[in-house]
N, C-alpha and C positions, 0 to 999 in steps of 0.2 A: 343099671337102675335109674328110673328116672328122676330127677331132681323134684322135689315136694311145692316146689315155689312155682315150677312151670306150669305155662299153658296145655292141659292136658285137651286132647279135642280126639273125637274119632269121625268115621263115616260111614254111613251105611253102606251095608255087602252087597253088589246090583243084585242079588238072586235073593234079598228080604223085600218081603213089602208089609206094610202095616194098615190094619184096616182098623178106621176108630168107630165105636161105638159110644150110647151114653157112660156104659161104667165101664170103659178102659180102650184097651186094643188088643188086637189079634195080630200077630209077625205071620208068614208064612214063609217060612227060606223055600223057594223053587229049587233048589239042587238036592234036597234031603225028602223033602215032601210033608216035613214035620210043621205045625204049630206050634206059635208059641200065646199066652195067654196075659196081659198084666190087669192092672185098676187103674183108677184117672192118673195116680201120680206115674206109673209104667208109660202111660200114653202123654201125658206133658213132656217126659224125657225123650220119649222116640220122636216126638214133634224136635222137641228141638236138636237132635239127631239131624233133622230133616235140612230145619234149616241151619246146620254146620255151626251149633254154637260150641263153644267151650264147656271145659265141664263146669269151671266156676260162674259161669252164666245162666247156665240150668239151677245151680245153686242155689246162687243168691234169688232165681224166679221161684221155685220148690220152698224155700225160708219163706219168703213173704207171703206167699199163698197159703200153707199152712200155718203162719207164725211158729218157727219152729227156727231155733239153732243156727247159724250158717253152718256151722260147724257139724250140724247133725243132718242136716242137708248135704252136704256133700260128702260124708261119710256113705252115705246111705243111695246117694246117687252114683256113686264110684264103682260102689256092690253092685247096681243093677249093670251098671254098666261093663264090669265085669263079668255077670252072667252072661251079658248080650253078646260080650266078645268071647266068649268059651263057646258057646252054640255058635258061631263064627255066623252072627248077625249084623254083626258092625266090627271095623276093622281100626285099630290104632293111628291114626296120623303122628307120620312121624317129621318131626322141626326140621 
């Protein structure tokens, strides 16, 4: 289990790509042929997927954008990101 204190970070899977639109992004995994569909805050996340931020960095950028919680920002950012890595869209970096 990974410790609650760390740097949790992931990366995208080569065979995701994401296409952003005004109200969100679109994933495409290349190896399954499936779609995937989110809204702006889906598509802030996979941005910063892109560029290899931590999850508490998408966080604290998700909080301030919406004023909302840190705490409820990263809750809630950990879920998508969970999602993304169960469709094996993005892959766990491990320390």
């Amino acid at each position: 289990m990974m410790n609650q204190n760390a740097e949790i970070s992931f990366t995208v899977s080569p065979e995701a790509v994401g296409s952003f639109h005004d109200d969100g992004v679109v994933i495409l995994h290349a190896g399954n042929g499936r779609l995937f569909k989110s809204n702006e805050t889906g598509a802030r996340i996979w941005r910063g997927l892109q560029q290899q931020l931590p999850l508490e960095t998408m966080a604290k950028e998700i909080s301030s954008a919406y004023s909302i919680a840190r705490a409820t920002a990263r809750e809630h950012t950990l879920s998508f990101l969970k999602a993304l890595e169960q469709q094996t869209l993005i892959e766990r970096k491990v320390a």
